[in-house]
C-alpha positions in Angstrom: 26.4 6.0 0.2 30.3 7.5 -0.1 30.1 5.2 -3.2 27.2 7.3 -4.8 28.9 10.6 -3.8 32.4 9.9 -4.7 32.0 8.1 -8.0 29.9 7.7 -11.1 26.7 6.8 -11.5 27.3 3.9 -13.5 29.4 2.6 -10.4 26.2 3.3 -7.9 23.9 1.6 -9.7 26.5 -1.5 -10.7 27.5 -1.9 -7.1 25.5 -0.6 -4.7 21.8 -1.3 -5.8 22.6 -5.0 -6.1 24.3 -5.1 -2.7 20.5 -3.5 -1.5 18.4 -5.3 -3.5 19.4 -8.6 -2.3 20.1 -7.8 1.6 15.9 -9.0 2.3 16.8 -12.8 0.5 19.5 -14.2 3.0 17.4 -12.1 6.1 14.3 -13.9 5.3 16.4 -17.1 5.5 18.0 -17.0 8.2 14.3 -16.1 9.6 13.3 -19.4 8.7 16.0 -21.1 10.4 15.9 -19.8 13.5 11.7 -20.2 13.7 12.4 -23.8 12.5 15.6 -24.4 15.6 13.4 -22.8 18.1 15.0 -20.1 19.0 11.9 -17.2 18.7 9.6 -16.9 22.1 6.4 -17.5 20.2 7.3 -20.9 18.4 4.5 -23.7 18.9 4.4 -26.1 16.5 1.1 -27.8 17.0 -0.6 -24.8 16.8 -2.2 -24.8 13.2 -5.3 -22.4 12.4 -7.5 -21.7 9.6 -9.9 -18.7 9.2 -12.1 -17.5 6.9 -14.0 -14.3 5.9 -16.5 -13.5 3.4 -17.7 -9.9 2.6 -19.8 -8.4 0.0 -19.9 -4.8 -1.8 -21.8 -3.0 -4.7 -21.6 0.6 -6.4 -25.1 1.7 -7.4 -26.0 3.0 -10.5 -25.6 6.2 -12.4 -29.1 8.5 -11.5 -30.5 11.3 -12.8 -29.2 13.1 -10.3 -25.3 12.2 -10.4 -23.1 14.7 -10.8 -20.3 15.0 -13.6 -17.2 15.4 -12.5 -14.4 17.4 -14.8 -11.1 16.5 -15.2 -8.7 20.1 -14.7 -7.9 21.2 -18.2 -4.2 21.5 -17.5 -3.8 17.9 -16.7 -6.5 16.7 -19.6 -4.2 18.5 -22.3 -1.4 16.9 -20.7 -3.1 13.7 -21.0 -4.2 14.0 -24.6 -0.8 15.3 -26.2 1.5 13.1 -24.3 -0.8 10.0 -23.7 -3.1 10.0 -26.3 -6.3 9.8 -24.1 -9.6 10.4 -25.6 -12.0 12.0 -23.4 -12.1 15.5 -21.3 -14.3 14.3 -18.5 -15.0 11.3 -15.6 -17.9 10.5 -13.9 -18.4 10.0 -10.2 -19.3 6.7 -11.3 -17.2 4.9 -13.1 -19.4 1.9 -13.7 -22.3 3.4 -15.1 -24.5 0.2 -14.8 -23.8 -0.5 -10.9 -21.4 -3.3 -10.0 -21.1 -6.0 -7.4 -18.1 -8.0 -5.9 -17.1 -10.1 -3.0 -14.3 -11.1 -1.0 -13.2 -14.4 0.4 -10.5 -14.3 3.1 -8.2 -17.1 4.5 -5.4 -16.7 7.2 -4.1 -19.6 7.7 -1.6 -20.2 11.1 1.0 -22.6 10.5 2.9 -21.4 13.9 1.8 -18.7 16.8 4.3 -16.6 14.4 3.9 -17.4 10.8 0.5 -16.2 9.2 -0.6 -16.9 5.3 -3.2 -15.0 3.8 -4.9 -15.5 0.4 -7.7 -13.6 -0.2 -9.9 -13.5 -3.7 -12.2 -10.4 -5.0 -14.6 -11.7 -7.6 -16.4 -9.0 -9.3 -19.5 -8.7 -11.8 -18.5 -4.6 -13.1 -21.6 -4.2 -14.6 -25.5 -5.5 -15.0 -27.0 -6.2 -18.3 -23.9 -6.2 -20.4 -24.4 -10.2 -20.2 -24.6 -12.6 -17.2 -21.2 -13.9 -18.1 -19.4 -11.5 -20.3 -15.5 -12.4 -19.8 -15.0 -8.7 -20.3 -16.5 -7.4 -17.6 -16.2 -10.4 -14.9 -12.9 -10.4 -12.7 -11.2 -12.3 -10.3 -8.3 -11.0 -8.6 -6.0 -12.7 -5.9 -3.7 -11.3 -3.1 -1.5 -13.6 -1.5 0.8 -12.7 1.0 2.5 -13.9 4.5 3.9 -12.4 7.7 6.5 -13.4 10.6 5.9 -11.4 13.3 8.3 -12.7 16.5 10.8 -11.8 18.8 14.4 -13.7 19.4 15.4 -14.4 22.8 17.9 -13.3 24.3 19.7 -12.9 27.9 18.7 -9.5 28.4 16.7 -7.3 25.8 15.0 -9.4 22.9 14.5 -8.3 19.0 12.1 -7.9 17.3 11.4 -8.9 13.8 8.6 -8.1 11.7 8.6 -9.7 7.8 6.1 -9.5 5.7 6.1 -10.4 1.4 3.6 -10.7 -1.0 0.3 -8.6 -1.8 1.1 -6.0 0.5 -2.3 -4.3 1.2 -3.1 -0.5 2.0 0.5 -0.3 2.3 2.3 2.7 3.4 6.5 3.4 3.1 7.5 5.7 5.6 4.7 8.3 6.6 3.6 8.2 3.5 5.1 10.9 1.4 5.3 8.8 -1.5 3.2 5.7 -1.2 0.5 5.7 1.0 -2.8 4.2 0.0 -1.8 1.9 -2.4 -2.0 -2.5 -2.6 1.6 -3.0 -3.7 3.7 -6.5 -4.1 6.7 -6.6 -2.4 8.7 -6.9 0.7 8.9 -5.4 4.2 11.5 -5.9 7.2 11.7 -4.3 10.8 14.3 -5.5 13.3 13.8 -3.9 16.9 16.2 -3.8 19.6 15.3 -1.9 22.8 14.0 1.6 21.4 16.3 0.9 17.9 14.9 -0.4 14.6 16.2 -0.9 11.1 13.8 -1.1 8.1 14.2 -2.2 4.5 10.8 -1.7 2.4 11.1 -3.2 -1.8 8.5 -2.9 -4.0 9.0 -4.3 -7.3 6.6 -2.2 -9.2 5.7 0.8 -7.9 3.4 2.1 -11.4 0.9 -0.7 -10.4 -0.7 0.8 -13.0 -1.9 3.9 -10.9 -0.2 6.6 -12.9 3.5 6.2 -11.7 6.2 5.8 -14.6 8.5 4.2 -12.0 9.7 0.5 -11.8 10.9 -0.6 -8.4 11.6 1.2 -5.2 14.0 0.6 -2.4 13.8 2.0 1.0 16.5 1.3 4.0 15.7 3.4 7.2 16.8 3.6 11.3 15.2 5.3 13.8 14.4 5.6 17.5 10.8 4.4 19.1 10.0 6.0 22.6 6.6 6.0 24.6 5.1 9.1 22.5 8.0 9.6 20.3 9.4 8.1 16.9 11.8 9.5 15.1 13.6 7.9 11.9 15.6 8.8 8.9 15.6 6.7 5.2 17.4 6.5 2.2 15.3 5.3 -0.8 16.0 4.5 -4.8 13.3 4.8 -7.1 14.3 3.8 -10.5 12.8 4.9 -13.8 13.1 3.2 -17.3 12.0 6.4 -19.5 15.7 6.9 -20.1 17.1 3.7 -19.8 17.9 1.9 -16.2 18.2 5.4 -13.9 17.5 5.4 -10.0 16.8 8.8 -8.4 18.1 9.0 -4.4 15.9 10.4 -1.9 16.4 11.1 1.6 13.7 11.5 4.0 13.4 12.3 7.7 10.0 10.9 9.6 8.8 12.0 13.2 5.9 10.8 15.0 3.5 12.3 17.9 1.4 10.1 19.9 0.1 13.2 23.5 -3.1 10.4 23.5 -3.8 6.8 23.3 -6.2 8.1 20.4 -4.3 10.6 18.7 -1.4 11.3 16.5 0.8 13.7 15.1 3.4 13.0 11.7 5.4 14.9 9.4 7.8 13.7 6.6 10.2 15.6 4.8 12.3 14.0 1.7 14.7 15.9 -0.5 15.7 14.1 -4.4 19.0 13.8 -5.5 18.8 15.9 -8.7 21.2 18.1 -10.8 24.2 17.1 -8.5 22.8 18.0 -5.2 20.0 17.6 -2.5 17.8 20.8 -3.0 14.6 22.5 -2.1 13.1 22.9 -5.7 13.0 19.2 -5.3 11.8 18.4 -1.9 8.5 18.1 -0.6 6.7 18.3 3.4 3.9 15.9 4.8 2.2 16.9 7.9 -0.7 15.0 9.0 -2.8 14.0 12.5 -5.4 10.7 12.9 -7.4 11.5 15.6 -10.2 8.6 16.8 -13.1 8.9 19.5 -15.3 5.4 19.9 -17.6 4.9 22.7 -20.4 1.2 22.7 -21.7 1.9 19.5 -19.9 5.0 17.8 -16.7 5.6 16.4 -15.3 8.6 15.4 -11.8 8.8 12.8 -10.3 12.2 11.7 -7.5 12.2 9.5 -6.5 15.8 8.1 -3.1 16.2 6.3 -1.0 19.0 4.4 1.1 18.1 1.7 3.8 20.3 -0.7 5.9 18.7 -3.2 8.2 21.2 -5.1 8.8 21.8 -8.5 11.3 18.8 -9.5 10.8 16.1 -6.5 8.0 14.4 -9.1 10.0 15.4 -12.1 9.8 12.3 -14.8 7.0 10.0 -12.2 4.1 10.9 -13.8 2.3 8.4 -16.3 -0.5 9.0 -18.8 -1.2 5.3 -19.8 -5.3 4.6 -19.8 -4.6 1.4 -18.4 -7.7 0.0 -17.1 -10.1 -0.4 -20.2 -9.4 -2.3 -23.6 -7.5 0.1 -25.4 -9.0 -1.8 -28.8 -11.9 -0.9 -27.9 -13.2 2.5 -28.5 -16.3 2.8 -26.4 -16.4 2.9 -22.9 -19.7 1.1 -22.8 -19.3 -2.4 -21.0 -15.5 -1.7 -21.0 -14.2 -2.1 -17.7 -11.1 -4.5 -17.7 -7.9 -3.5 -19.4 -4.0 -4.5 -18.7 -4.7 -3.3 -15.2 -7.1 -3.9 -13.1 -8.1 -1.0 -9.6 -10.6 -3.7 -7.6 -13.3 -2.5 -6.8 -12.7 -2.9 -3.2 -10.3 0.3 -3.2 -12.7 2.6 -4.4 -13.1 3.2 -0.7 -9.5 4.2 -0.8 -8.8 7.9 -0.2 -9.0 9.8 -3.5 -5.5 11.4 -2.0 -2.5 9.2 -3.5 1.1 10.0 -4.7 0.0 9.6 -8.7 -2.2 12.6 -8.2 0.4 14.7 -7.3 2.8 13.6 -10.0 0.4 15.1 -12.7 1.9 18.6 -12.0 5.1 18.6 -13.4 7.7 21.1 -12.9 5.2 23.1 -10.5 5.1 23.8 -7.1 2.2 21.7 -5.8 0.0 22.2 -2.1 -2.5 19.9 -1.5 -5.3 19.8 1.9 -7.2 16.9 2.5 -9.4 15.3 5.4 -10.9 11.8 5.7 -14.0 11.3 8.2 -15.3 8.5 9.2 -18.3 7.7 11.5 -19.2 4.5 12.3 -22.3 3.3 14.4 -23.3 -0.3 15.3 -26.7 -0.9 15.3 -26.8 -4.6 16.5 -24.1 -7.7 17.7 -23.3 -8.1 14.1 -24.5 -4.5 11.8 -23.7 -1.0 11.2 -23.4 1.5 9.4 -20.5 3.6 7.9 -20.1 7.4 6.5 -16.9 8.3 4.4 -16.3 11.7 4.3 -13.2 12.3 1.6 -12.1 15.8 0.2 -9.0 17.0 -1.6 -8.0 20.5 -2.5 -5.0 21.2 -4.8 -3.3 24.5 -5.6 -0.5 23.9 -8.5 1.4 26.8 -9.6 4.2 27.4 -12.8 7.8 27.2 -11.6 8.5 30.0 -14.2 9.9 27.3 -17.1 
């Protein structure tokens, strides 16, 4: 870091982002090696596993009774001047003609240590605009792998958790940035007693949700205890709007566990920005998951506060309409673009960090809760009920 502080910015990112973006490649290396010599506790060679999955979905149809939904005007004038898009309103239902997908899972086990995943999501996003119409049928894989393992050693072992690829529901921290997202990248977490180190990289953190940010770099330590976790991070987020630029952030994590079923977190990040770490660009995360399950029910609470201030999300908003043919005018049987949001995640929360960035230069609150009740009614059924809401107050910073 004294680099950063004590130079220019050319120098920081010259030097010191390369020296971080390439500290995962020898680690995951020198993983290999010593799974491959023998030296991790779990290592069993003849132990080679495959599993597979298969699950099905479907969003109904619009109905007469479907609500519309309307986009804030604020944000749709902001989307119309500054990225050209055409309409003032969404519906609940994004596929008005009903949609059906599947999913077909593999984890394959090479060792007790090494796991491989490959999953495919085939989806038909919409009935009667043909039985196979190219523009509406998709197929999308997620590939990824994971080392979980701990070196021996005489007296304490480590622990080492890698995982590259698809990374799925992923979450960077707490989650004051990217939470609820599939991202591709890389994750690291060495453990020594109640220590760790962590180095998250994602190489694309727009995935075409709404960011205008490129890649993002995160390098944390913290201590673990019984109902205790406590951590600080440095990350880089880079931008390309004004050529190469990577924006600092520091962020400091703490984690509550009173009850085997219940937890407490808070995050709070500052940005680099104007010459200094500041509050008009910090933001404040405190959340709770709470879970009850007895034979057949299960019970999941999730509320969380959230506050990002007037210049933390300065410059990571993006207007691009992504996920339809831009050539095409109508929205009728237009469904794929450059992008593609699987179906599958609809059943994300509605809560992610591009909804946030849409406020620019305000100060922004935001209250959400996701419910979930779960009830098995036999060996192999039940049912589910998602509860999801979001409440947003975003107020003028005065310029």
């Amino acid at each position: 870091m004294m680099i950063f502080f004590s130079g220019n910015q050319q120098s920081f990112d010259t030097v010191y982002i390369l020296t971080m973006k390439f500290y995962i490649i020898p680690l995951v290396f020198l993983l290999l090696s010593l799974e491959a010599s023998g030296q991790f506790t779990n290592v069993d060679s003849t132990k080679f596993k495959m599993r597979f999955n298969i699950g099905f979905g479907a969003i109904a149809s619009e109905n007469p009774f479907s609500q519309k939904v309307f986009i804030d005007p604020y944000i749709d004038n902001l989307r119309t001047v500054l990225g050209g898009y055409y309409t003032g309103e969404v519906t609940d239902q994004p596929h008005p003609h009903g949609a059906i997908y599947s999913i077909f899972g593999t984890k394959t086990t090479f060792i007790s240590s090494i796991d491989f995943y490959l999953n495919l999501l085939v989806e038909h996003r919409g009935a009667s605009y043909g039985a196979n119409d190219l523009n509406n049928i998709v197929v999308v894989p997620q590939i990824y792998g994971q080392v979980i393992d701990t070196l021996n050693r005489k007296k304490e072992p480590i622990a080492i958790r890698f995982l590259a690829g698809d990374l799925i529901d992923f979450k960077v921290g707490n989650g004051l940035q990217v939470y609820n997202l599939d991202v591709q990248g890389e994750s690291l977490k060495i453990k020594y007693k109640n220590y760790y180190v962590q180095a998250d990289h994602i190489g694309d953190v727009s995935n075409g949700v709404g960011l205008a940010l490129e890649e993002l770099l995160s390098f944390g330590a913290g201590l673990e205890l019984s109902k205790h976790h406590v951590g600080l991070s440095f990350d880089l987020n880079s931008n390309n709007r004004r050529g190469r630029e990577w924006f600092p952030h520091l962020s400091l994590t703490y984690n509550y566990q009173p009850a085997k079923f219940t937890e407490l977190y808070f995050q709070a990040g500052s940005r680099w920005i104007d010459g200094s770490f500041r509050f008009s660009s910090s933001a404040v995360l405190i959340g709770a998951d709470y879970s009850f399950s007895s034979n057949r029910f299960r019970l999941t609470l999730n509320p969380e506060l959230r506050f990002y201030t007037e210049k933390y999300n300065q410059d990571y908003r993006s207007f691009q309409p992504l996920y339809r043919d831009l050539d095409n005018p109508d929205d009728y049987a237009n469904t794929v673009g450059r992008y593609l949001y699987p179906l599958k995640n609809y059943y994300y929360s509605f809560s992610q960090w591009a909804v946030f960035t849409e406020y620019p230069r305000q100060y922004v609150f935001g209250a959400g809760l996701v419910a979930e009740a779960q009830y098995r009614i036999g060996k192999n059924f039940k049912t589910k009920l998602l509860f999801d809401y979001l409440g947003i107050k975003a107020e003028r910073s005065g310029y």
